[in-house]
C-alpha distance (Angstrom), angle and dihedral (degrees) to the residues before:
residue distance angle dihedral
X1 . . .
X2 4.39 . .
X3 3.92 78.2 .
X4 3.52 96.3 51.3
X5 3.74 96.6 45.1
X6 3.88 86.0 51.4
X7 3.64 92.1 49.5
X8 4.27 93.0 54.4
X9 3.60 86.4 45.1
X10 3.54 100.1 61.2
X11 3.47 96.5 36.6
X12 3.61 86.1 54.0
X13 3.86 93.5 46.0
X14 4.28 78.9 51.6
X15 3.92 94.5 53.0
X16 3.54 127.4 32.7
X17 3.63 100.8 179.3
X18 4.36 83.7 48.5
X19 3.83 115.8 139.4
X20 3.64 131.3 171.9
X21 3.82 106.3 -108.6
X22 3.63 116.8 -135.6
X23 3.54 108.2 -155.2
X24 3.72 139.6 4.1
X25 3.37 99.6 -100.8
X26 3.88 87.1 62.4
X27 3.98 84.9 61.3
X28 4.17 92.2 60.6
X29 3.90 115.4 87.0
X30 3.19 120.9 -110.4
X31 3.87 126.1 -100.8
X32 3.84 116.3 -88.9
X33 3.80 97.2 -141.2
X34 4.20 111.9 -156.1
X35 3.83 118.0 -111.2
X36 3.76 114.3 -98.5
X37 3.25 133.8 -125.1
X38 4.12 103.9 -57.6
X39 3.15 90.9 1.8
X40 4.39 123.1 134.8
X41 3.59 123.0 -149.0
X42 3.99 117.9 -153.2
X43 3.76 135.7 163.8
X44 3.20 137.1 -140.9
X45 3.97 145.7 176.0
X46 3.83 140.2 -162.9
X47 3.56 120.5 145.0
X48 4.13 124.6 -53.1
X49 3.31 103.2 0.5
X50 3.85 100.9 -136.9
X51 3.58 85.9 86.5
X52 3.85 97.5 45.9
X53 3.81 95.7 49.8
X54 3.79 92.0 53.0
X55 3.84 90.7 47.8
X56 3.91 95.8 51.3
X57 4.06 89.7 43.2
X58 3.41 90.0 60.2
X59 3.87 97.7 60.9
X60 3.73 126.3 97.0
X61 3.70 108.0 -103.9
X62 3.54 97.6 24.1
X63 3.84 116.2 119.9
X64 3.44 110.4 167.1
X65 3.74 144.3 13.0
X66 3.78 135.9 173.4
X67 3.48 131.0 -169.7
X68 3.84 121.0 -118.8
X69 3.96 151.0 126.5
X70 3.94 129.2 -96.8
X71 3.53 129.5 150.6
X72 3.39 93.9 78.6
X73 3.79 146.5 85.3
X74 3.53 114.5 -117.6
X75 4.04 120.1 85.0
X76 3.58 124.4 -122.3
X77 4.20 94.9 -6.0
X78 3.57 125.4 -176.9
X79 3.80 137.7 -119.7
X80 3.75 85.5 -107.6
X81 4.16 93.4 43.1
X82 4.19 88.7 54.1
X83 3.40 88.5 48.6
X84 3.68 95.6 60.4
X85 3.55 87.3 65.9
X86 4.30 91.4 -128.3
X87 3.08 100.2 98.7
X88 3.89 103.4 74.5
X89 3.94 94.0 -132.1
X90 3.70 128.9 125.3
X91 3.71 127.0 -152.4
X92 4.04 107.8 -98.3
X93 3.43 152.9 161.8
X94 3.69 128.0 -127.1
X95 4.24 111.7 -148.3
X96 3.62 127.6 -144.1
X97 3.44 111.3 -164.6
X98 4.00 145.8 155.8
X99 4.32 100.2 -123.8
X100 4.25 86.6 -159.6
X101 3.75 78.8 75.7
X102 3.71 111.2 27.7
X103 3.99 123.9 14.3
X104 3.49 128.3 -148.4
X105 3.50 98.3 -110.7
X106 4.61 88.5 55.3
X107 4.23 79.9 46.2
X108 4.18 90.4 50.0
X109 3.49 91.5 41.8
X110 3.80 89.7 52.1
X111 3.63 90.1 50.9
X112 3.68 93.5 59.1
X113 3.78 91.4 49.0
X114 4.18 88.4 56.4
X115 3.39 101.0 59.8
X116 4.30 140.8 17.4
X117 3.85 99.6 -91.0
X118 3.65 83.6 -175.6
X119 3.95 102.2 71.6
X120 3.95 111.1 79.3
X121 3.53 106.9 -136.3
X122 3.72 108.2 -7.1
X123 3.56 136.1 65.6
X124 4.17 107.7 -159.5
X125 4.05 108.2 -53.9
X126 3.69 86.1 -6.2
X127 3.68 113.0 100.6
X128 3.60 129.0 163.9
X129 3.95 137.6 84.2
X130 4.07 82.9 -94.2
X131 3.87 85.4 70.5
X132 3.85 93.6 48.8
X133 4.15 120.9 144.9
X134 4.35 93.1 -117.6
X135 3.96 117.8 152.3
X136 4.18 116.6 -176.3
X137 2.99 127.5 -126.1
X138 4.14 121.8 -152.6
X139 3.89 107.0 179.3
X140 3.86 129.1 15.1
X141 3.66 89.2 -101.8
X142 3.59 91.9 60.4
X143 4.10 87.7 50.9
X144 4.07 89.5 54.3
X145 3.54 89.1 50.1
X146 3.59 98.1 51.2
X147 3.55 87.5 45.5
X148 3.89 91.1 45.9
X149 4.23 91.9 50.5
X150 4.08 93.0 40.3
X151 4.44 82.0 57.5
X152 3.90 85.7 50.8
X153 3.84 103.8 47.3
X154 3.64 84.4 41.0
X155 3.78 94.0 52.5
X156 3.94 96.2 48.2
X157 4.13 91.3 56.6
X158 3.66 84.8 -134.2
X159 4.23 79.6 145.4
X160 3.97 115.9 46.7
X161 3.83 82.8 -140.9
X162 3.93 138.1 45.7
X163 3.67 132.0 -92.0
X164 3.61 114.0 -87.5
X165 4.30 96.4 171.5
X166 3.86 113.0 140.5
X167 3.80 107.0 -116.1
X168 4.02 106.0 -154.9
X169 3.68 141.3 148.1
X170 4.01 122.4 -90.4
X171 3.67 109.9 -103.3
X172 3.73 103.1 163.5
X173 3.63 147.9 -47.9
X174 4.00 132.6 -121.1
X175 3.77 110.9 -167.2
X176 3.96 117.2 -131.1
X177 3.74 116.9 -120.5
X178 3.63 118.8 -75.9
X179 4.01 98.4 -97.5
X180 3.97 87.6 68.9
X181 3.66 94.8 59.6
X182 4.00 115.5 99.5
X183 3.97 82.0 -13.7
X184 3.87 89.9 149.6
X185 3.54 91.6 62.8
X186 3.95 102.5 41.1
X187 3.49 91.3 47.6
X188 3.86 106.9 39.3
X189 3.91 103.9 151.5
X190 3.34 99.5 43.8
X191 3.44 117.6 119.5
X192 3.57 115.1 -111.1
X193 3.65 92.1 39.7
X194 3.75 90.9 58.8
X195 3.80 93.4 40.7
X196 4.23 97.4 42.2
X197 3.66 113.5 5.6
X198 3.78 96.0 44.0
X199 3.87 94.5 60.3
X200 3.21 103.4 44.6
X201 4.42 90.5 50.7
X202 3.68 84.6 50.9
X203 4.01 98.6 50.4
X204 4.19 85.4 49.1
X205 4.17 83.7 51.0
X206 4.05 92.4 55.8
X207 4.02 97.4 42.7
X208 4.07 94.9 40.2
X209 3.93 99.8 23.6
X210 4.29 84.3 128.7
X211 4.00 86.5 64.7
X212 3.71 99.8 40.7
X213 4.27 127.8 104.8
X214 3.39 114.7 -87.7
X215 3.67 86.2 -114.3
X216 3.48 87.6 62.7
X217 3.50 104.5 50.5
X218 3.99 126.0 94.6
């Protein structure tokens, strides 16, 4: 039993965002749905993702995410591959959204708000290249603005430190197994979601709380 303990301890220590699946069908990935009509796809990453795909859901505009990895170089990885920290991938989230109500430059913005783009490699207890600040860029438009929104949130001191997100063009995406997706919300109490994810959702809500859901708005 000591053994065991030590074993779920280290793995937990490996894997911030780890969970104890329930069934198999919360080991498949999830389905990659195609944008629709009008719609924008972007992608995103800053730390365990729970917490990002619950802070880009609740912007206006935004359809869609799913939780995955890209970055990296190994096709079709696993939870458990990602977490080894060889596989080059970071924890993200890819966006669906309509951009005649929210741009990419409001939806980068908000992505510096949910998370400390300052820390390289670690976002609070989560350390690891896995948990790296990386946002994706798709056209060189999208690069400017990036660019153009990194100057701004650097300018307003809203961080004591500087920026260190990895700019970098989208390759390709490899969704995360369905018991990732909308974890936040299926799994409210538990403890590193009240401790991590929940803080970092509601510091997103107080800089972008003109963007936000109705629902979500005080």
């Amino acid at each position: 039993m000591k053994k065991l303990i030590g074993y779920v301890a280290v793995l937990l220590l490996l894997c911030g965002c780890a969970n104890a699946q329930e069934s198999a069908k919360d080991l498949e990935f999830a389905p990659v749905p195609k944008p629709k009509a009008g719609e924008q796809v972007a992608d995103f990453g800053g730390g365990c993702f729970w917490a990002m795909y619950e802070a880009m859901s609740e912007l206006k505009g935004v359809n869609r995410v799913v939780a995955g990895y890209a970055g990296g170089n190994v096709k079709n990885p696993t939870y458990e591959d990602v977490c080894t920290r060889t596989t080059g991938h970071a924890e993200v989230v890819q966006v669906y959204y309509d951009p005649k109500v929210i741009s990419y430059a409001t939806l980068a913005e908000a992505f510096f708000y949910a998370h400390d783009p300052t820390t390289l490699n670690r976002q609070g207890p989560d350390e690891g290249t896995d948990y790296r600040s990386i946002a994706f860029y798709r056209t060189p438009e999208e690069k400017n603005t990036l660019a153009q929104v990194i100057a701004k949130v650097n300018a307003s001191k809203h961080y004591s430190g500087k920026i260190v997100t990895e700019v970098t063009p989208f390759k390709v995406f490899y969704p995360a197994e369905n018991y990732h997706q909308n974890y936040y919300r299926l799994h409210p109490d538990r403890g590193y979601i009240q401790s991590v994810s929940v803080p970092k959702v509601m510091k997103m809500r107080k800089a972008m709380g003109a963007y936000l859901k109705p629902e979500f708005q005080k």
